[in-house]
N, C-alpha and C positions, 0 to 999 in steps of 0.2 A: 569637312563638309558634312555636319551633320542635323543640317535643319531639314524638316519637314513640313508639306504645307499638310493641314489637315481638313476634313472634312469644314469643321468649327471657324477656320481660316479663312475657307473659299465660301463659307456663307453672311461673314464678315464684312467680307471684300462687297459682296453683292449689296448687303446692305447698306454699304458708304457709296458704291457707284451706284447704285441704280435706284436708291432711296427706297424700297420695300421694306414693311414690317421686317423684323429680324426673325420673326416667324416664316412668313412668306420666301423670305431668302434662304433660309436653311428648307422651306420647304420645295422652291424650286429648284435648290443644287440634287438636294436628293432626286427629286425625278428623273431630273437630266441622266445623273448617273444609273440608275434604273434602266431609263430608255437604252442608253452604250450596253450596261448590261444585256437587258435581254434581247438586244440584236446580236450581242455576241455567241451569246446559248442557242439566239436560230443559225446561227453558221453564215451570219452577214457581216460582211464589213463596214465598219464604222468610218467614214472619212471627216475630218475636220479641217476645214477650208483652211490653208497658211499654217496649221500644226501639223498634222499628220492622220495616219491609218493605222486604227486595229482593225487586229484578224485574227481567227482561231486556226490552228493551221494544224493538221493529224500527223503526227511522227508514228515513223513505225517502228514493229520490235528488232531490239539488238541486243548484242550481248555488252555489259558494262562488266566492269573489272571492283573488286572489293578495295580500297584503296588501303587497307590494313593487310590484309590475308592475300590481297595480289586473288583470291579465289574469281573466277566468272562467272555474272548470275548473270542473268537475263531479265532487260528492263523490258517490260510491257509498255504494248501501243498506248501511246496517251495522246490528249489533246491539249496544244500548250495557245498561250494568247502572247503575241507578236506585235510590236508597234513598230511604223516608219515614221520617223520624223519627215518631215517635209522640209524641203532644201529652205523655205522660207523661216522655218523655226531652227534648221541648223545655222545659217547665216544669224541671226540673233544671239543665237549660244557662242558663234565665234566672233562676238562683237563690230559682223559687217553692217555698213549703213542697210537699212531696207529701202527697197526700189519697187516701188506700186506696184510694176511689170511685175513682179514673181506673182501678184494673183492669178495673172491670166493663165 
């Protein structure tokens, strides 16, 4: 399982559905992604209707282990980015029929 969609791909895509210049389509994928972006750096979550939710969520410091040396360093707090699929995008992935009712 080693394919990838890519940027170039999903501006592609745009251009065969939605009939936009291929400029236009690659210029509104990048926005979109922009937008997700920088909701994510204001510490908002992103929801997309029937796929899912990101979030940036603050872990805090622990000790993590050298996996060579067995030695303990200590991992500083970070901030990591989190997605939930949405039970409508997991039923897809496991080949269930889709049922209107999961929008609600």
């Amino acid at each position: 399982m080693t394919d990838t969609v890519t940027r170039a791909q999903l501006s592609e895509a745009v251009y065969e559905e939605v009939g936009l210049s291929r400029n236009e389509s690659a210029d509104l994928v990048e926005t979109v992604l922009e937008e997700i972006s920088g909701a994510l750096e204001r510490g908002e979550v992103v929801k997309i209707s029937s796929f899912g939710s990101f979030a940036v969520r603050q872990k805090g410091e622990r000790i993590g282990r050298n996996p060579k040396t067995g030695e303990e360093v200590p991992i500083l707090p970070r901030r990591v980015l989190v997605f939930r699929a949405s039970h409508v995008l997991k039923n897809r992935i496991n080949g269930l029929p889709y049922d209107s009712r999961d929008d609600i």
